[in-house]
py3Dmol code that shows the C-alpha trace and the ligand (Angstrom):
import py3Dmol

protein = """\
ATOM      1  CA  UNK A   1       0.000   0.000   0.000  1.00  0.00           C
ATOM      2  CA  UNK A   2       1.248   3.675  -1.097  1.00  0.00           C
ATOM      3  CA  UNK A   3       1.689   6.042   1.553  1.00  0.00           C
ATOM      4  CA  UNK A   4       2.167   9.431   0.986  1.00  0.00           C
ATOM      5  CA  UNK A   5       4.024  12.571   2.402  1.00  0.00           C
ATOM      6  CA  UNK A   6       1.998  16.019   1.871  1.00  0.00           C
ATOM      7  CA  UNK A   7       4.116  18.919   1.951  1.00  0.00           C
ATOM      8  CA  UNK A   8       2.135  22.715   1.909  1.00  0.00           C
ATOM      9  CA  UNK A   9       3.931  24.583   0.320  1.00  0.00           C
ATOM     10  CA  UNK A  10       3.675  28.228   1.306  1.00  0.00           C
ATOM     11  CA  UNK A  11       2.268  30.227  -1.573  1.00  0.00           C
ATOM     12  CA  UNK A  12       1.665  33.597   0.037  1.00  0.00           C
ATOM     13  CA  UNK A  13      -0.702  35.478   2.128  1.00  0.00           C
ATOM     14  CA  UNK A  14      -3.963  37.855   2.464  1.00  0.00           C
ATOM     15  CA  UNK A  15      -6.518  38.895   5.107  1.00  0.00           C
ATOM     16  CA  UNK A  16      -9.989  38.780   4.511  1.00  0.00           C
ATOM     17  CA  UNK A  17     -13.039  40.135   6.201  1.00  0.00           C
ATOM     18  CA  UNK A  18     -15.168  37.588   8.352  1.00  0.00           C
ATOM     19  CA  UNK A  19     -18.244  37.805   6.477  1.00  0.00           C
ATOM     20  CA  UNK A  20     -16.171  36.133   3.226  1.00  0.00           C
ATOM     21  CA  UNK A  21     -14.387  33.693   5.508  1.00  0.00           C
ATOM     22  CA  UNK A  22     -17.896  32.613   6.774  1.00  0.00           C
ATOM     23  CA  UNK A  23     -21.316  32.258   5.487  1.00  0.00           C
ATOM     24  CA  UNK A  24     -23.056  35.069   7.155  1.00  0.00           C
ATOM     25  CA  UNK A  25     -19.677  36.197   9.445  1.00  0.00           C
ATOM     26  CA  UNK A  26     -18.993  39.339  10.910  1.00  0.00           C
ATOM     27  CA  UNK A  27     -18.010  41.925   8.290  1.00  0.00           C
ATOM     28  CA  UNK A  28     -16.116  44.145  11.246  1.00  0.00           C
ATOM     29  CA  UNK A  29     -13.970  40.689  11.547  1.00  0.00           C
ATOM     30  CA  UNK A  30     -10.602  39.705  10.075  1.00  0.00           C
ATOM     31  CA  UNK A  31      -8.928  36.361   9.153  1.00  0.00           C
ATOM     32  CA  UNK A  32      -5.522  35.607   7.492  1.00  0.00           C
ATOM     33  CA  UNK A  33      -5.716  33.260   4.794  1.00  0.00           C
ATOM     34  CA  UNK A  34      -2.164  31.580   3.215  1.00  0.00           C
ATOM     35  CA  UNK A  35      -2.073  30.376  -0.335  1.00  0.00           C
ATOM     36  CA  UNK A  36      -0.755  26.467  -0.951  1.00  0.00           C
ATOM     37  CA  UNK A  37       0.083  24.461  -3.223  1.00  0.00           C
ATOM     38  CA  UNK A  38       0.460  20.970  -2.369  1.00  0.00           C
ATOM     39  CA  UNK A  39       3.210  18.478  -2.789  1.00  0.00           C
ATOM     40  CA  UNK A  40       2.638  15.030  -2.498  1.00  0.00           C
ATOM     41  CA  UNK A  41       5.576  12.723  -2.320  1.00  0.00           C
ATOM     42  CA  UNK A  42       5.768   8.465  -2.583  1.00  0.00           C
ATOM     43  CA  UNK A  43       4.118   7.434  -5.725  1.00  0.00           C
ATOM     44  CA  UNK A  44       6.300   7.610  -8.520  1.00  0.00           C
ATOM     45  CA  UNK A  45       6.512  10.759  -9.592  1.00  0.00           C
ATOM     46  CA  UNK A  46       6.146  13.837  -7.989  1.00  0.00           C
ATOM     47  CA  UNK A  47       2.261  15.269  -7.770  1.00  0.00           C
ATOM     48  CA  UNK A  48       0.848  18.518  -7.000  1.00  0.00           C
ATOM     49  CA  UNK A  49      -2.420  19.372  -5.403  1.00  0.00           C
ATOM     50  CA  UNK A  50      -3.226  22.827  -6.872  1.00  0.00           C
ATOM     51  CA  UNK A  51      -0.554  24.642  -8.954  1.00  0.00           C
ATOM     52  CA  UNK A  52      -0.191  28.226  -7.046  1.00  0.00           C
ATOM     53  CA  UNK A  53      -0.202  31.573  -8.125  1.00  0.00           C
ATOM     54  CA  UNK A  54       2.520  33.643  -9.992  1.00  0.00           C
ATOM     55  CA  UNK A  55       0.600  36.815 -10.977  1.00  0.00           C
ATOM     56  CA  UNK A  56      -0.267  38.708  -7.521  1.00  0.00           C
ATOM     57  CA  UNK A  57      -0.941  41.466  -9.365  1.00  0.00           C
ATOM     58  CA  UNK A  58      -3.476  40.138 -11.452  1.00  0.00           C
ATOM     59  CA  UNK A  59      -4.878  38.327  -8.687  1.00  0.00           C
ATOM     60  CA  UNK A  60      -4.916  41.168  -6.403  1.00  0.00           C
ATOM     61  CA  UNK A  61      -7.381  43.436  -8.986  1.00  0.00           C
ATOM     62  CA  UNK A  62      -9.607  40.456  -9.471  1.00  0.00           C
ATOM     63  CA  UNK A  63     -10.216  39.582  -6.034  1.00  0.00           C
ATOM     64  CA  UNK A  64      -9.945  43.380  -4.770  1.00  0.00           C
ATOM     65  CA  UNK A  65     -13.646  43.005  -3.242  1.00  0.00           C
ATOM     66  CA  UNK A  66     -12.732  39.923  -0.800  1.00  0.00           C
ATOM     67  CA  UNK A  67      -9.397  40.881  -0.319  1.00  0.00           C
ATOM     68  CA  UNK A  68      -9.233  42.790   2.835  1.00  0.00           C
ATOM     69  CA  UNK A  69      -5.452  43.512   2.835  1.00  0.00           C
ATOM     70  CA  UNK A  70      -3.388  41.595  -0.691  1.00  0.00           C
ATOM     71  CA  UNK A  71      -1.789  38.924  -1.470  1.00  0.00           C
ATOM     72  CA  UNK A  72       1.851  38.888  -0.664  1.00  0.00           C
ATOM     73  CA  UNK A  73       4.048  36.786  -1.639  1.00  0.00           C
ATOM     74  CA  UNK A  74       7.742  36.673  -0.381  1.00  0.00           C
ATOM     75  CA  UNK A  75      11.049  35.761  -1.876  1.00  0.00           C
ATOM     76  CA  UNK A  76      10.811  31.943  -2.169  1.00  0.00           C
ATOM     77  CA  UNK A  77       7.353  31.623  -2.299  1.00  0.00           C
ATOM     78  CA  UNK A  78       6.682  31.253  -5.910  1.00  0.00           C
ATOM     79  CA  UNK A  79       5.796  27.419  -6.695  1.00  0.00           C
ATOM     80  CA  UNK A  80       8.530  26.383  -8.964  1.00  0.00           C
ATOM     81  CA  UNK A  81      10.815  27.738  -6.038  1.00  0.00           C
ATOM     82  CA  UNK A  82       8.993  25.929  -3.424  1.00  0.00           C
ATOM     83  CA  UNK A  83       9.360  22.207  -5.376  1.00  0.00           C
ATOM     84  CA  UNK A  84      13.066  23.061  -6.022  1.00  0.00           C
ATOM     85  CA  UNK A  85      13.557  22.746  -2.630  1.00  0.00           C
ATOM     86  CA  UNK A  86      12.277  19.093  -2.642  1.00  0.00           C
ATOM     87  CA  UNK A  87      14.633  18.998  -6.399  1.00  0.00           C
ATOM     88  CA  UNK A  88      11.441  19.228  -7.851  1.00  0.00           C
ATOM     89  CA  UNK A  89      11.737  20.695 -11.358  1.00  0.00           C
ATOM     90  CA  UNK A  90       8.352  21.488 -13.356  1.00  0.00           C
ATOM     91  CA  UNK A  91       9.162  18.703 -15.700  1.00  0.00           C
ATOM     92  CA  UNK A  92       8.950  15.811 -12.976  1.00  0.00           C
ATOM     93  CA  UNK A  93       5.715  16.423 -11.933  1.00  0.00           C
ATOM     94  CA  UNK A  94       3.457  13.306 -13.434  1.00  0.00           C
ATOM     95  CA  UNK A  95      -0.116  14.100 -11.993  1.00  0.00           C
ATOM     96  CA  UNK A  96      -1.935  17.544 -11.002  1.00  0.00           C
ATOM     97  CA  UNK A  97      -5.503  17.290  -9.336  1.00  0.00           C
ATOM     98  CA  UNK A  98      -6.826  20.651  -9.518  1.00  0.00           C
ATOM     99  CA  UNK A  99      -9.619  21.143  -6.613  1.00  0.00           C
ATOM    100  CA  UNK A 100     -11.110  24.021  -7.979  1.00  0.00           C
ATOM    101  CA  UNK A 101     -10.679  26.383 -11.003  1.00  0.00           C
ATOM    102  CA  UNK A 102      -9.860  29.542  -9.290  1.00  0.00           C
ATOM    103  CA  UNK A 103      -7.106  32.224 -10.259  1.00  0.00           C
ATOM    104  CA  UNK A 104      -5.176  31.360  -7.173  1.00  0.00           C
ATOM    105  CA  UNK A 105      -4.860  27.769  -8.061  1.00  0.00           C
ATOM    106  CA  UNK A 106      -4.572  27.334 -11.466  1.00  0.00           C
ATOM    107  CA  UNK A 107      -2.402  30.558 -12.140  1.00  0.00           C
ATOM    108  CA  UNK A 108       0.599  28.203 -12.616  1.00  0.00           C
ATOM    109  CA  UNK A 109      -1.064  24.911 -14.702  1.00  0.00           C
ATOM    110  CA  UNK A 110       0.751  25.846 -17.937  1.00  0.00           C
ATOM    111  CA  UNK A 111       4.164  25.318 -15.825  1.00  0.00           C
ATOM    112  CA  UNK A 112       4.382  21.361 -15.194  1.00  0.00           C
ATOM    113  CA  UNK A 113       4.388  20.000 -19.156  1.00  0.00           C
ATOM    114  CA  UNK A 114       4.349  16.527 -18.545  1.00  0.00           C
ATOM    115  CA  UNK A 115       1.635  16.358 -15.881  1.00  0.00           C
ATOM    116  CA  UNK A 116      -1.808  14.542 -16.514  1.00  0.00           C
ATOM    117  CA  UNK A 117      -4.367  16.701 -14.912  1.00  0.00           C
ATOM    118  CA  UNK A 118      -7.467  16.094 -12.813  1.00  0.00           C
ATOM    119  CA  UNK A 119     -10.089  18.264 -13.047  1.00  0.00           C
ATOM    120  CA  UNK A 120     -13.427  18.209 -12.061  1.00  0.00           C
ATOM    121  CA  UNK A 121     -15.940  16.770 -15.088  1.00  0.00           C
ATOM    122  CA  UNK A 122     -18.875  18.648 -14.220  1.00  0.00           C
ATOM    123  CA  UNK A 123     -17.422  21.430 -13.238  1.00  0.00           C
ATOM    124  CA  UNK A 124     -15.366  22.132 -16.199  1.00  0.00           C
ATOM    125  CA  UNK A 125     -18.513  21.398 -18.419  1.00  0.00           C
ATOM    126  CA  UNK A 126     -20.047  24.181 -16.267  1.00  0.00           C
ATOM    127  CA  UNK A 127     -16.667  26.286 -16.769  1.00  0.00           C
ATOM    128  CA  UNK A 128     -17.123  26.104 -20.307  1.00  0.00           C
ATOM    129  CA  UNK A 129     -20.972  26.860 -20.702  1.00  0.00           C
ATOM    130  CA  UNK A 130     -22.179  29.411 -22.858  1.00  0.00           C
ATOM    131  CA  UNK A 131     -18.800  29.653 -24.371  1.00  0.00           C
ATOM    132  CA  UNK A 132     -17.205  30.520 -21.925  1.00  0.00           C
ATOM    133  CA  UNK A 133     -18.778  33.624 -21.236  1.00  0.00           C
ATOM    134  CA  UNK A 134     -19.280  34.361 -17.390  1.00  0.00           C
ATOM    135  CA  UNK A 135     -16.953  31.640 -16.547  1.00  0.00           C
ATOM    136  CA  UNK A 136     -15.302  31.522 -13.266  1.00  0.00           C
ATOM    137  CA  UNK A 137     -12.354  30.009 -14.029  1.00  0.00           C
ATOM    138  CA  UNK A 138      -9.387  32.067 -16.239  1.00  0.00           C
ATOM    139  CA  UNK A 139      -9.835  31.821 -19.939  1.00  0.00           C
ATOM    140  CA  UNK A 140      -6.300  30.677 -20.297  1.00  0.00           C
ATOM    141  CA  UNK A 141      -6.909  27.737 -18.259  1.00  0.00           C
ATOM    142  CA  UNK A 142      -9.885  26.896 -20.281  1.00  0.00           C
ATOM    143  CA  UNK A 143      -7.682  27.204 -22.838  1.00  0.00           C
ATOM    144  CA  UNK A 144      -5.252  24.646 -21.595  1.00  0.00           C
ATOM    145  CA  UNK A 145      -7.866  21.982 -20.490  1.00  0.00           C
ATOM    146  CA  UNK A 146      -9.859  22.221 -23.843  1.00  0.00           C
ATOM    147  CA  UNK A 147      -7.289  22.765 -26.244  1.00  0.00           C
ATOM    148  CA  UNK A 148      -3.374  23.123 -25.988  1.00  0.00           C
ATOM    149  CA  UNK A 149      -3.492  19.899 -23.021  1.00  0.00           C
ATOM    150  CA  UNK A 150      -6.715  18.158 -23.661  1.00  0.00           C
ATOM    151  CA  UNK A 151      -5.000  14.908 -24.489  1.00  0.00           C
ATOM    152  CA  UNK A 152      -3.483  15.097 -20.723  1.00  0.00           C
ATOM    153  CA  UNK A 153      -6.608  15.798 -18.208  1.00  0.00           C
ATOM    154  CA  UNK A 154      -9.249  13.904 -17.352  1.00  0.00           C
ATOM    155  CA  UNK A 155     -12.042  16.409 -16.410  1.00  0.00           C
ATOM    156  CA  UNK A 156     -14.389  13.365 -13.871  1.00  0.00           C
ATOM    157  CA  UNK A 157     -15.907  13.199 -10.533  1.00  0.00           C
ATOM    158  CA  UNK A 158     -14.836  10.819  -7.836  1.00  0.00           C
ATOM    159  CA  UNK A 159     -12.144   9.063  -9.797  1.00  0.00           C
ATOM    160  CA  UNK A 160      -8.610   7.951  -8.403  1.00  0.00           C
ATOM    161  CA  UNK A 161      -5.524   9.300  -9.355  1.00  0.00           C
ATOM    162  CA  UNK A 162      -2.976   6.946  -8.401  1.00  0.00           C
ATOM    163  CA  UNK A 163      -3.802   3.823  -5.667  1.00  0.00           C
ATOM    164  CA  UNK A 164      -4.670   5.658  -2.529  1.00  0.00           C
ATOM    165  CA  UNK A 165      -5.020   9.143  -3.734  1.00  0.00           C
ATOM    166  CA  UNK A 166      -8.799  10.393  -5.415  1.00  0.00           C
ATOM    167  CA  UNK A 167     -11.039  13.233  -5.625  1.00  0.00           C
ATOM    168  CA  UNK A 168     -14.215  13.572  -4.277  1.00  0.00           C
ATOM    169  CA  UNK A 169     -16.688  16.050  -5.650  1.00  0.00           C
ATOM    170  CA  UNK A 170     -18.178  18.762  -3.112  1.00  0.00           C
ATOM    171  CA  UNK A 171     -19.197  21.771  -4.968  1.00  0.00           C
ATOM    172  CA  UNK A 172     -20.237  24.595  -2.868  1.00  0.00           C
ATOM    173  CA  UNK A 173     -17.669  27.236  -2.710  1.00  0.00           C
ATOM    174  CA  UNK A 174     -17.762  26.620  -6.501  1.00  0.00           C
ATOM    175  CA  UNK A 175     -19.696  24.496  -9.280  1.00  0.00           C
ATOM    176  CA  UNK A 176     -15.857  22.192 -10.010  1.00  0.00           C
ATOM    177  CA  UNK A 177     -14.654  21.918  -6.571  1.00  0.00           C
ATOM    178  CA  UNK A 178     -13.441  18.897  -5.700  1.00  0.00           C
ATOM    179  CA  UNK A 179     -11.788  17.596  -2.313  1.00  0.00           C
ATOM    180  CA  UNK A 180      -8.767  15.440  -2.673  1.00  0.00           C
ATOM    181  CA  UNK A 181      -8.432  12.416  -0.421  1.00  0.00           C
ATOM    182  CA  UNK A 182      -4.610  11.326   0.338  1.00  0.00           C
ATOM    183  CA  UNK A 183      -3.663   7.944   2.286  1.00  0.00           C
ATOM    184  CA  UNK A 184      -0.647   8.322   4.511  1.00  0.00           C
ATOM    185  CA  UNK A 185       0.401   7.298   7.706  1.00  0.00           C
ATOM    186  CA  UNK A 186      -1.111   9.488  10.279  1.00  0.00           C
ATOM    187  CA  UNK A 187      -4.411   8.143   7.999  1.00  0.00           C
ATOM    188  CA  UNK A 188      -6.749   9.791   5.549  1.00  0.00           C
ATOM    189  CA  UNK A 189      -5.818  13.438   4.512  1.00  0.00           C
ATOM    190  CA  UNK A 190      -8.588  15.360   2.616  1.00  0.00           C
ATOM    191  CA  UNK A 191      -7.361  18.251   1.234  1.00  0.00           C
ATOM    192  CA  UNK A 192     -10.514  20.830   1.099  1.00  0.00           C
ATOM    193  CA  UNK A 193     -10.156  23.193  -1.777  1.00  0.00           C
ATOM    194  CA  UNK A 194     -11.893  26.121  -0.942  1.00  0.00           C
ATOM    195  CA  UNK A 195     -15.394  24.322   0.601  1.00  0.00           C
ATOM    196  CA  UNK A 196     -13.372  24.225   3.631  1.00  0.00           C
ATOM    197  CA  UNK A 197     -11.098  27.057   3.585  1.00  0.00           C
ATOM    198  CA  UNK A 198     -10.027  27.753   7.316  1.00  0.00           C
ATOM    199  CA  UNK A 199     -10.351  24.658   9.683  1.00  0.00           C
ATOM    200  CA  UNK A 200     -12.774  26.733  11.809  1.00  0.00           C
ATOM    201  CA  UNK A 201     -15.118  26.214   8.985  1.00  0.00           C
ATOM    202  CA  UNK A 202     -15.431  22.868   9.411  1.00  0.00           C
ATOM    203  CA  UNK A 203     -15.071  23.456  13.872  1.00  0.00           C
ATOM    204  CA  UNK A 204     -17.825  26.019  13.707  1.00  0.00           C
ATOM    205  CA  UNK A 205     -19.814  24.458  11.322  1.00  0.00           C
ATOM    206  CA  UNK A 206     -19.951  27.626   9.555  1.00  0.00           C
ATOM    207  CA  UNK A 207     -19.908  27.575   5.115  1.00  0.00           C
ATOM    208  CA  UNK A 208     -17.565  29.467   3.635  1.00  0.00           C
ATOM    209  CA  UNK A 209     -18.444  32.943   2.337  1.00  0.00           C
ATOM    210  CA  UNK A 210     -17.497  32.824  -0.712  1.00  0.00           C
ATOM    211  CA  UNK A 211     -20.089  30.430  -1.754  1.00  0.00           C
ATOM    212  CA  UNK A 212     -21.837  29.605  -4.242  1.00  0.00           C
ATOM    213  CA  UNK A 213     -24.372  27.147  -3.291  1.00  0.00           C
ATOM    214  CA  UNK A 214     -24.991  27.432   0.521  1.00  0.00           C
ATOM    215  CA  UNK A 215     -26.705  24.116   0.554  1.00  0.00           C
ATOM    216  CA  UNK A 216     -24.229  22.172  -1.519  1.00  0.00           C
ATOM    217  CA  UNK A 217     -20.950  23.717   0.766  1.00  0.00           C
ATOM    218  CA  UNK A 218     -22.710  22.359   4.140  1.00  0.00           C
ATOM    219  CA  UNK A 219     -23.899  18.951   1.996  1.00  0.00           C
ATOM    220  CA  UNK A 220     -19.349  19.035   1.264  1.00  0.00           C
ATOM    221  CA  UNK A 221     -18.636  19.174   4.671  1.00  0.00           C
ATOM    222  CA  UNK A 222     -20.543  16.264   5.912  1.00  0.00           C
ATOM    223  CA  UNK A 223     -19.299  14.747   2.868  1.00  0.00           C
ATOM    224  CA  UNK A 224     -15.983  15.192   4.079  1.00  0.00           C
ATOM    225  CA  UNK A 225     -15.870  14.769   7.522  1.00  0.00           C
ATOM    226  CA  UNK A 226     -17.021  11.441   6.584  1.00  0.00           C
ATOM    227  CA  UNK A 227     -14.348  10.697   4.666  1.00  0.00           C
ATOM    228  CA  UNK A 228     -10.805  12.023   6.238  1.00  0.00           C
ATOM    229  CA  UNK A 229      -9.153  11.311   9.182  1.00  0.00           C
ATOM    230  CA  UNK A 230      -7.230  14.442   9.095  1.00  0.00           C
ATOM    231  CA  UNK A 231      -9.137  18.157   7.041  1.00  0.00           C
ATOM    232  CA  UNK A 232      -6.704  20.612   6.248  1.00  0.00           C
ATOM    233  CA  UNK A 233      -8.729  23.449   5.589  1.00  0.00           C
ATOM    234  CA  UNK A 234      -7.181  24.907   2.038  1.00  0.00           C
ATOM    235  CA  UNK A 235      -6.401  28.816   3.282  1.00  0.00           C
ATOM    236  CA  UNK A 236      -5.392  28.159   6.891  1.00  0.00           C
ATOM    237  CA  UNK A 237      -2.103  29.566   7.973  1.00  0.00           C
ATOM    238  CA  UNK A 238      -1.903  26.807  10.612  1.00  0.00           C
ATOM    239  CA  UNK A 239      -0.279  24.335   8.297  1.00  0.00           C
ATOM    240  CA  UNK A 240       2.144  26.854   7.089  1.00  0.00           C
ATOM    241  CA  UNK A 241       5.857  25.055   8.923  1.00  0.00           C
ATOM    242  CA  UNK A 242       3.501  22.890  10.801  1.00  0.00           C
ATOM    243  CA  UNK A 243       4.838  19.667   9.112  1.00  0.00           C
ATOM    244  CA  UNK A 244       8.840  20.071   8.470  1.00  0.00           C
ATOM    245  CA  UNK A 245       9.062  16.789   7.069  1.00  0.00           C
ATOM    246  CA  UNK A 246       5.571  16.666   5.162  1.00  0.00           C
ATOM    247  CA  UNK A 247       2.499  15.372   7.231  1.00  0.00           C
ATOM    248  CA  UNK A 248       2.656  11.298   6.985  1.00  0.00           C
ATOM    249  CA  UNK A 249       6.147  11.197   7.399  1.00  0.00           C
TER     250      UNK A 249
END
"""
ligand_1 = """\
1
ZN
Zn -11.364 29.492 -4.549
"""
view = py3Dmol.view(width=600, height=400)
view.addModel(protein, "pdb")
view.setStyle({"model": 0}, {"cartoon": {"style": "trace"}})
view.addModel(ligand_1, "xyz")
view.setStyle({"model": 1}, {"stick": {}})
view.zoomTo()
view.show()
């Protein structure tokens, strides 16, 4: 049996007000989020959970209404500097589940050539409704899953991605988000993608603010409570250093 090492890998940070953190939260309240992306280490090649962001700038205009303070991002923290620290290069990576098509992780897909990607099916068949037009997710990752790298992703729900590693659709913070469930030694590691986005979501009970089906977010987090052993909420800072030698070491 494949067990795994999960390494967050710091991506940068922001601070956003409490009624986006949480479905009806305090507006007068603030809660740092970090940005990951996700190493996972043991199979046989390199994979990534989520790809990172490059373009803070970019980022930082779209998402200027829940940003309470910006993304920053320090020296080190870009994602192709993070995996060379493992001797990652872009090139190694063999498999990408993407939880959810969001700026902040998908900015970086068109970096790892060689990887097959994992995206949700009925999400990305939502994504790319009405040509596009209104989509959530950036136009040049559309562009990668449908066109220039549509002979490397599988866009489909609840499928595995290597023995002991799958996704699990939840919707609810958005129409393709998908939770991905790792095996490793300290057990069953879901990692949330935005339907859980601090662990206090998940404490409290309380959906996520940025939300786009209320029902479907709360349906994603009995969803996943039944199926981890261990939720790392995708935005907490807690797991930021927490695990210096990856969590299931
Ligand atoms: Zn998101």
């Amino acid at each position: 049996m494949t067990q795994y090492v999960i390494h967050p890998l710091l991506n940068g940070r922001c601070l956003i007000a409490g009624h986006h953190a949480f479905y009806n939260g305090d507006e007068k309240e603030s809660y740092p989020y970090a940005l990951y992306l996700w190493l996972i280490l043991g199979g046989e090649r390199p994979m990534l959970v989520d790809t990172g962001l490059d373009n803070v700038e970019e980022m930082n205009q779209g998402a200027a209404h829940v940003l309470r303070e910006p993304i920053t991002q320090q020296p080190g923290e870009r994602g192709v500097e993070q995996l060379a620290r493992f001797g990652v290069r872009p090139e190694d990576v063999g498999k990408i589940a993407i939880t959810h098509l969001h700026f902040d992780h998908v900015d970086c897909l068109d970096q790892f050539p060689n990887a097959t990607i994992y995206v949700s099916g009925r999400g990305l068949e939502k994504a790319t409704a009405n040509n596009w037009h209104g989509s959530w997710a950036p136009g040049k990752t559309l562009e990668l899953l449908t066109r220039t790298a549509k002979d490397r992703v599988v866009a489909a729900d609840d499928v595995e991605v290597a023995p002991g590693i799958r996704t699990m659709w939840v919707g609810g913070h958005s129409p393709c988000s998908q939770a991905v469930l790792v095996d490793t030694k300290a057990g069953r590691v879901c990692l949330t993608g935005d339907t859980v986005s601090l662990n206090l979501n998940i404490e409290r009970n309380q959906a996520v603010g940025v939300c786009h089906s209320e029902e479907e977010c709360y349906a994603g987090m009995e969803k996943i409570r039944g199926a981890a052993d261990i939720i790392l909420g995708s935005h907490d800072p807690a797991h930021a250093g927490a695990y210096p030698n990856g969590l299931g070491a």
